[in-house]
Backbone atoms as SQL, in Angstrom:
CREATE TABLE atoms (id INTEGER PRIMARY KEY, chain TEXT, resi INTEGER, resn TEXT, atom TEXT, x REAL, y REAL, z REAL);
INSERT INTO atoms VALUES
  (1, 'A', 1, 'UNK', 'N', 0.822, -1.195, 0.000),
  (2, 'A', 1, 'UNK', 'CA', 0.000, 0.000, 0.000),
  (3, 'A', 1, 'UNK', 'C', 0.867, 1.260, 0.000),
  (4, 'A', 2, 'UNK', 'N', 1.853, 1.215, 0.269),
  (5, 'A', 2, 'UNK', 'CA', 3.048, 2.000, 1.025),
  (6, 'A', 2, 'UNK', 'C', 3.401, 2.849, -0.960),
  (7, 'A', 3, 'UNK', 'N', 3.477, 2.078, -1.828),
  (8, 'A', 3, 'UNK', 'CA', 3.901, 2.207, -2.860),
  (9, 'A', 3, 'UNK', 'C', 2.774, 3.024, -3.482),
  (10, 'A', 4, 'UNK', 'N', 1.777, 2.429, -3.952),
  (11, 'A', 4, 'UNK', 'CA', 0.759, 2.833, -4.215),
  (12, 'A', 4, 'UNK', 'C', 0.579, 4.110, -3.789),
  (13, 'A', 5, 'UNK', 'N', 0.495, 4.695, -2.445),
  (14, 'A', 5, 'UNK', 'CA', 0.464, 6.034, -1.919),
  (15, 'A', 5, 'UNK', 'C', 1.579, 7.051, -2.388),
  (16, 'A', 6, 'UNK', 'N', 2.439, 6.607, -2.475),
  (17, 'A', 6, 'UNK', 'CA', 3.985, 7.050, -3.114),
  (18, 'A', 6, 'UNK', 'C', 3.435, 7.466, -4.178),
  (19, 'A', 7, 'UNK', 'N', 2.757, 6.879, -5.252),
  (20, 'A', 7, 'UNK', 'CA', 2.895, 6.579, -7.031),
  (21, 'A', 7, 'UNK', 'C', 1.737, 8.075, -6.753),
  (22, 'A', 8, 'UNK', 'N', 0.301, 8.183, -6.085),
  (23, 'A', 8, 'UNK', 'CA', -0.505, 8.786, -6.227),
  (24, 'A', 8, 'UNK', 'C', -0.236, 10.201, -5.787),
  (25, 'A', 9, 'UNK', 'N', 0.903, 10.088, -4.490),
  (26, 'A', 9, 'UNK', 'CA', 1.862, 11.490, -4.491),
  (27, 'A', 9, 'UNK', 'C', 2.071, 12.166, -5.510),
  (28, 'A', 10, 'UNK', 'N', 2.803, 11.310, -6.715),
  (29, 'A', 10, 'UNK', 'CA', 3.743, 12.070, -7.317),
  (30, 'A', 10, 'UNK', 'C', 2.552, 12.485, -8.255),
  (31, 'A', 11, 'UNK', 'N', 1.258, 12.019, -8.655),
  (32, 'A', 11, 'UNK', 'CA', 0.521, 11.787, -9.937),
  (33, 'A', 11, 'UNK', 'C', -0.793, 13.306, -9.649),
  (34, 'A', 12, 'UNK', 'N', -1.064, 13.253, -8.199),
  (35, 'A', 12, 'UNK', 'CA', -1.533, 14.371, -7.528),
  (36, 'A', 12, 'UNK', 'C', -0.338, 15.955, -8.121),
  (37, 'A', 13, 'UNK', 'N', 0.538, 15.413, -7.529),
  (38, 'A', 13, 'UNK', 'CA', 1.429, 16.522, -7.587),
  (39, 'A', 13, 'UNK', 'C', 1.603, 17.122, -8.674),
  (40, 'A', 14, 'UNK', 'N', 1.921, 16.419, -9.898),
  (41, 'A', 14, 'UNK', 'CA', 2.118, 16.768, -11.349),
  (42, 'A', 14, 'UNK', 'C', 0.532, 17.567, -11.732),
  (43, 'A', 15, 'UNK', 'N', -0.754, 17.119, -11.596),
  (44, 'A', 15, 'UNK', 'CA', -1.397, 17.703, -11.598),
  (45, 'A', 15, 'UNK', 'C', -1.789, 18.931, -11.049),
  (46, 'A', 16, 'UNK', 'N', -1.468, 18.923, -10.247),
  (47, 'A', 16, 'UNK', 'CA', -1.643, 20.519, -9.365),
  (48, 'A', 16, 'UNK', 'C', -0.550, 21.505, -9.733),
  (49, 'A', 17, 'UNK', 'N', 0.313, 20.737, -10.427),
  (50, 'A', 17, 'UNK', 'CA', 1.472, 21.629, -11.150),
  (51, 'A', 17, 'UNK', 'C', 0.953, 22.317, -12.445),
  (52, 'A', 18, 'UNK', 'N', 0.129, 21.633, -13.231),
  (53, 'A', 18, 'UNK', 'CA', -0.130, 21.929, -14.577),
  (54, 'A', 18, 'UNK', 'C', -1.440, 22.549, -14.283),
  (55, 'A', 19, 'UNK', 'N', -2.080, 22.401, -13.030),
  (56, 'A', 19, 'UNK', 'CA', -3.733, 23.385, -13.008),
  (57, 'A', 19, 'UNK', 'C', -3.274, 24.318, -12.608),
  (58, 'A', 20, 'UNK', 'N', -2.623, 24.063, -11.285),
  (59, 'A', 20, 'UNK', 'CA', -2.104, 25.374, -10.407),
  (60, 'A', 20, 'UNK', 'C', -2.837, 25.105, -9.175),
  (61, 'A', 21, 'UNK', 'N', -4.422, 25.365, -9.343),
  (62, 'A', 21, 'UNK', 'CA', -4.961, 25.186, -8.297),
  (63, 'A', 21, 'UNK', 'C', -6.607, 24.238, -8.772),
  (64, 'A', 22, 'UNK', 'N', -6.591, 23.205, -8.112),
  (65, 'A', 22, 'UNK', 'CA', -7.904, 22.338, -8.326),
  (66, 'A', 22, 'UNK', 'C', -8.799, 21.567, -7.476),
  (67, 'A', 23, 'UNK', 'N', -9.900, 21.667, -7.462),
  (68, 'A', 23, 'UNK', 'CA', -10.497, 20.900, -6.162),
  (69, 'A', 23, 'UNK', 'C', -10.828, 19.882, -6.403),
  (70, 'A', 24, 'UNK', 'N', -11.371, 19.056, -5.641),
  (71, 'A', 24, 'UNK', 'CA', -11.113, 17.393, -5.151),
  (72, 'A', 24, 'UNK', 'C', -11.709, 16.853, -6.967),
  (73, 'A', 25, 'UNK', 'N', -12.440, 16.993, -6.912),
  (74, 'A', 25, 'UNK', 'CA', -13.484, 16.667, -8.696),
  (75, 'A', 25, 'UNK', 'C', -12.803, 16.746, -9.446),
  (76, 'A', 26, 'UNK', 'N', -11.760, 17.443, -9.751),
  (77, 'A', 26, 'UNK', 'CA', -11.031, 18.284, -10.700),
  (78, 'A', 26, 'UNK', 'C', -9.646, 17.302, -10.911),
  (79, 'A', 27, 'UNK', 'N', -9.120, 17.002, -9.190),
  (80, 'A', 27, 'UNK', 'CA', -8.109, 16.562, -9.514),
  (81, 'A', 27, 'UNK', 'C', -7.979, 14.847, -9.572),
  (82, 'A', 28, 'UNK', 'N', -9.741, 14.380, -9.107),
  (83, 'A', 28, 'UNK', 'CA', -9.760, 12.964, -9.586),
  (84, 'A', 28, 'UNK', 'C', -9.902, 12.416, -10.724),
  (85, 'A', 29, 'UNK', 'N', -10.799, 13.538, -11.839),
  (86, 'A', 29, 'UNK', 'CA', -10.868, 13.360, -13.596),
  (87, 'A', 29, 'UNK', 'C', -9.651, 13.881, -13.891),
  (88, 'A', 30, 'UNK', 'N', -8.653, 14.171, -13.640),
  (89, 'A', 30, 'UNK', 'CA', -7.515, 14.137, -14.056),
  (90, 'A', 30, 'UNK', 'C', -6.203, 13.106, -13.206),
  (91, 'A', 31, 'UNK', 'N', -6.554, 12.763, -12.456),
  (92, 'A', 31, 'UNK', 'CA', -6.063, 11.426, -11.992),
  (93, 'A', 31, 'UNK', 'C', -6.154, 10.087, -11.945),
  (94, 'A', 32, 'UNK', 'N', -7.675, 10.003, -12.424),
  (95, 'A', 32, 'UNK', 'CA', -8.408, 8.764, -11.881),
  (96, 'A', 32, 'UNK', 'C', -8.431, 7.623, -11.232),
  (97, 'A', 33, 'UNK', 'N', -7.777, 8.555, -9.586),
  (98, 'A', 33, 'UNK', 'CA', -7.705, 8.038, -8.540),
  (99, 'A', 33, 'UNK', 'C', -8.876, 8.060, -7.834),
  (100, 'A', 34, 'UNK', 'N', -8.794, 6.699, -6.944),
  (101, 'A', 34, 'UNK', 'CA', -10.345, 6.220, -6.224),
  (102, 'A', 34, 'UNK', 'C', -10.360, 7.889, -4.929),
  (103, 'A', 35, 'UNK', 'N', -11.716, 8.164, -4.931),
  (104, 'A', 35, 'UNK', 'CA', -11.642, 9.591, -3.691),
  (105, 'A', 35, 'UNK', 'C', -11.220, 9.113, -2.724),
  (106, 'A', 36, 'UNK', 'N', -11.434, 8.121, -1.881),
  (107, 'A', 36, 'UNK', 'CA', -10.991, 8.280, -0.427),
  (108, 'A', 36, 'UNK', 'C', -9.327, 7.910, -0.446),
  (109, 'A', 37, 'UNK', 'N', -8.203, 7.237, -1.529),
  (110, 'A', 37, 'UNK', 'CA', -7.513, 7.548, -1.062),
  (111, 'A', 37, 'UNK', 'C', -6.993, 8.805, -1.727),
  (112, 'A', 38, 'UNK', 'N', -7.353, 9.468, -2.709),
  (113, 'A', 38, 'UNK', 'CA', -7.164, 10.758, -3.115),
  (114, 'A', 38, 'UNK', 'C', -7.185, 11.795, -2.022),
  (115, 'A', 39, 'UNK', 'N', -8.573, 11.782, -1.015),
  (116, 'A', 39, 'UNK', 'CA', -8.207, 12.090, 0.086),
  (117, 'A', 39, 'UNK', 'C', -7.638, 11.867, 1.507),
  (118, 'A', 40, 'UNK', 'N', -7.137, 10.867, 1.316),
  (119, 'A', 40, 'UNK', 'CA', -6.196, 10.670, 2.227),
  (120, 'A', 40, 'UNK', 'C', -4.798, 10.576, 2.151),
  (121, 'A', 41, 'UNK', 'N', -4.221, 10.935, 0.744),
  (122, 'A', 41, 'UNK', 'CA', -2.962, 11.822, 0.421),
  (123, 'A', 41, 'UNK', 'C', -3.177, 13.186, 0.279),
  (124, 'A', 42, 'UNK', 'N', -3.980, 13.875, -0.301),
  (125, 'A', 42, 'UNK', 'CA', -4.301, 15.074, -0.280),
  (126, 'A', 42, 'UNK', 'C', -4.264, 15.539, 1.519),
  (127, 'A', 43, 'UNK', 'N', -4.627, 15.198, 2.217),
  (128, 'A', 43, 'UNK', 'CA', -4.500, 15.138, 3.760),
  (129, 'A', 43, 'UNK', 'C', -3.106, 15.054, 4.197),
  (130, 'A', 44, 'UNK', 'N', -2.531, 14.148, 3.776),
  (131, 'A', 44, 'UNK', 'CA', -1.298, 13.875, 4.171),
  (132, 'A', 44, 'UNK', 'C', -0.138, 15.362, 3.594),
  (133, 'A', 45, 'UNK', 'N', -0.301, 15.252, 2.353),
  (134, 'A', 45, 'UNK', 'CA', 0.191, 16.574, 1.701),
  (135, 'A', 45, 'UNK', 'C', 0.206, 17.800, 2.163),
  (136, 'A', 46, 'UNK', 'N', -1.110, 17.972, 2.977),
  (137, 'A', 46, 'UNK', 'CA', -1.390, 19.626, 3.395),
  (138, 'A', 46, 'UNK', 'C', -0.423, 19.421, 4.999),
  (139, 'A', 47, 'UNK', 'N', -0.690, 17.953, 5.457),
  (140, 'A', 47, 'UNK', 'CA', -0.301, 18.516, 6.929),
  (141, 'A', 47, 'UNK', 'C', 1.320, 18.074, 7.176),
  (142, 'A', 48, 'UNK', 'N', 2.211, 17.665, 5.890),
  (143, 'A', 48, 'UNK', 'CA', 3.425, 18.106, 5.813),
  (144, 'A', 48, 'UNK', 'C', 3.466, 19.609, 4.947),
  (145, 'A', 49, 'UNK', 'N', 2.609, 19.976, 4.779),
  (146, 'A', 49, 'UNK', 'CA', 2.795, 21.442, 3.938),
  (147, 'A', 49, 'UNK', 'C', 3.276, 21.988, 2.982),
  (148, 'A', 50, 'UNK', 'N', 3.159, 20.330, 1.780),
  (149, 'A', 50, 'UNK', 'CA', 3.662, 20.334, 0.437),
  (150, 'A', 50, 'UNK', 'C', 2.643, 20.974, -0.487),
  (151, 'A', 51, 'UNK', 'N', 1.522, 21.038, 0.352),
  (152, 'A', 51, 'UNK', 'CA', -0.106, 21.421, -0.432),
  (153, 'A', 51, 'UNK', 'C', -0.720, 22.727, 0.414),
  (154, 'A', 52, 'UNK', 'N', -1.208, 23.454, -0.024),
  (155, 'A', 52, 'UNK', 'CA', -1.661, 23.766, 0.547),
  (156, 'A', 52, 'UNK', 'C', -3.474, 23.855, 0.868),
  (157, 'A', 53, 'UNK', 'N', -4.358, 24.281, 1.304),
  (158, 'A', 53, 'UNK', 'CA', -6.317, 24.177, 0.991),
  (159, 'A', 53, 'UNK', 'C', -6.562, 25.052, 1.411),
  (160, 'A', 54, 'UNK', 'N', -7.760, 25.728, 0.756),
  (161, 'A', 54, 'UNK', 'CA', -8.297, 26.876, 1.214),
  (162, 'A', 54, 'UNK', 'C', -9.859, 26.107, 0.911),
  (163, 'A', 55, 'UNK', 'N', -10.506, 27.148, 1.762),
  (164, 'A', 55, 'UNK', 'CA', -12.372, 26.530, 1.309),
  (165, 'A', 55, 'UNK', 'C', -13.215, 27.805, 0.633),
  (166, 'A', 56, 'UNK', 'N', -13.871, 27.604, -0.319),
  (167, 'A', 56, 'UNK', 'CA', -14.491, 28.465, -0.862),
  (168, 'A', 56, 'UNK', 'C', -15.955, 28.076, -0.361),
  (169, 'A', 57, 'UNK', 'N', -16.622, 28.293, 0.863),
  (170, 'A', 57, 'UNK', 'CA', -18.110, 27.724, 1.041),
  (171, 'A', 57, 'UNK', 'C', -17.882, 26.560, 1.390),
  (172, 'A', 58, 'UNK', 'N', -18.534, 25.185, 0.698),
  (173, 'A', 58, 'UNK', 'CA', -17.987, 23.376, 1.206),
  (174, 'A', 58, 'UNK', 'C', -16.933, 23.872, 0.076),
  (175, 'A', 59, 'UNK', 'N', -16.565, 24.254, -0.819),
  (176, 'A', 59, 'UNK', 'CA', -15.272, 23.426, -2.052),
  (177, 'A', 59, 'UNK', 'C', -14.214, 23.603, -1.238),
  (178, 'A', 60, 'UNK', 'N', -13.685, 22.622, -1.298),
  (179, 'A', 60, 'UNK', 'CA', -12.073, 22.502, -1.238),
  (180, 'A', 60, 'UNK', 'C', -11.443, 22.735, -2.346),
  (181, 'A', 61, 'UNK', 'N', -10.468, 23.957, -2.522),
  (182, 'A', 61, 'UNK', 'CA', -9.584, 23.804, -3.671),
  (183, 'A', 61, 'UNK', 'C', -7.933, 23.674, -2.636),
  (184, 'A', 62, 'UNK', 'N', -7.373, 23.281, -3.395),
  (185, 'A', 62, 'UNK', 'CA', -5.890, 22.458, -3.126),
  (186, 'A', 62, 'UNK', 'C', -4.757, 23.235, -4.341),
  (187, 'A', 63, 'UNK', 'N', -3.595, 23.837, -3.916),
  (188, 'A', 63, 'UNK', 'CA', -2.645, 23.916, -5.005),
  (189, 'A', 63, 'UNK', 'C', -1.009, 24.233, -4.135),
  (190, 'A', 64, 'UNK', 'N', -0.272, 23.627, -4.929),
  (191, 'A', 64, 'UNK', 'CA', 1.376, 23.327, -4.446),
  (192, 'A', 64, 'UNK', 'C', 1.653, 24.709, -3.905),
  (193, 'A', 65, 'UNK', 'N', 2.916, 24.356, -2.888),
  (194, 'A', 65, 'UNK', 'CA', 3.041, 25.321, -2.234),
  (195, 'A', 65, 'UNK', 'C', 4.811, 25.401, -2.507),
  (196, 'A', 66, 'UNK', 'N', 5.354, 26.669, -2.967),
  (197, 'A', 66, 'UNK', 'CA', 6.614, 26.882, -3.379),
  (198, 'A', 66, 'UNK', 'C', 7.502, 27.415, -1.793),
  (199, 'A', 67, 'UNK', 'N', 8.578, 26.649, -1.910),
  (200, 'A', 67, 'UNK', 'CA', 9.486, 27.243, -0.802),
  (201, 'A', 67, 'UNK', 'C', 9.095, 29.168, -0.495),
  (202, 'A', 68, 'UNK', 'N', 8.965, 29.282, 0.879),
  (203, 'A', 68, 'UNK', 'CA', 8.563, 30.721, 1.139),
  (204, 'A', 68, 'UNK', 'C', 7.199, 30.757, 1.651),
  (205, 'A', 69, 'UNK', 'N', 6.045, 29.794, 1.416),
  (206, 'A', 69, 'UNK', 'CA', 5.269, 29.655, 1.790),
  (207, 'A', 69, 'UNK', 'C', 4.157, 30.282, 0.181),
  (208, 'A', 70, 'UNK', 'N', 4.593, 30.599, -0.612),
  (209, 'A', 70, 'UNK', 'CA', 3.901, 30.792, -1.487),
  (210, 'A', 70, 'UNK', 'C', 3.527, 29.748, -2.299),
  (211, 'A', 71, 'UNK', 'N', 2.004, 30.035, -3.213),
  (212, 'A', 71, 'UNK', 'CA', 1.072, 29.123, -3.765),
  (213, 'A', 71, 'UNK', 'C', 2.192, 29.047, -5.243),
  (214, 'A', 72, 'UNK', 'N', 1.900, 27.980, -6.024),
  (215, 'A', 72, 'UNK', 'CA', 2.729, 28.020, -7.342),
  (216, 'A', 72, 'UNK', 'C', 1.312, 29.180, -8.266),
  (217, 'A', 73, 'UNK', 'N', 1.222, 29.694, -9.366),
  (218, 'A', 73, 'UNK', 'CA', 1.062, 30.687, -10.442),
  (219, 'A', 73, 'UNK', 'C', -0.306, 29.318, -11.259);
């Protein structure tokens, strides 16, 4: 499982590189990773602080976070 979580790291990540910023819907039709563990790396991501989330209302949007504490463009 250990791997698997690894592979969906990197596959999350590349995506949020090329949107910038995308919420959970967004970044599973472009992943087509199963949601719960989508969110449970997406979780993992924010609370080492490779990701960052903001909430717009319920949406969650999600986008990489560049050394400095800034969002990527």
């Amino acid at each position: 499982m250990r791997r698997k979580h690894e592979n969906a790291e990197e596959l999350i990540l590349r995506v949020l590189r090329e949107l910038g910023e995308a919420n959970i819907n967004a970044i599973r039709r472009k992943t087509g990773l199963n949601y719960y563990l989508l969110i449970k790396v997406l979780e993992s991501l924010v609370s080492r602080g490779v990701v960052v989330e903001r909430r717009i209302g319920r949406l969650r949007v999600f986008a990489t976070r560049l050394t400095g504490g800034q969002r990527t463009a």
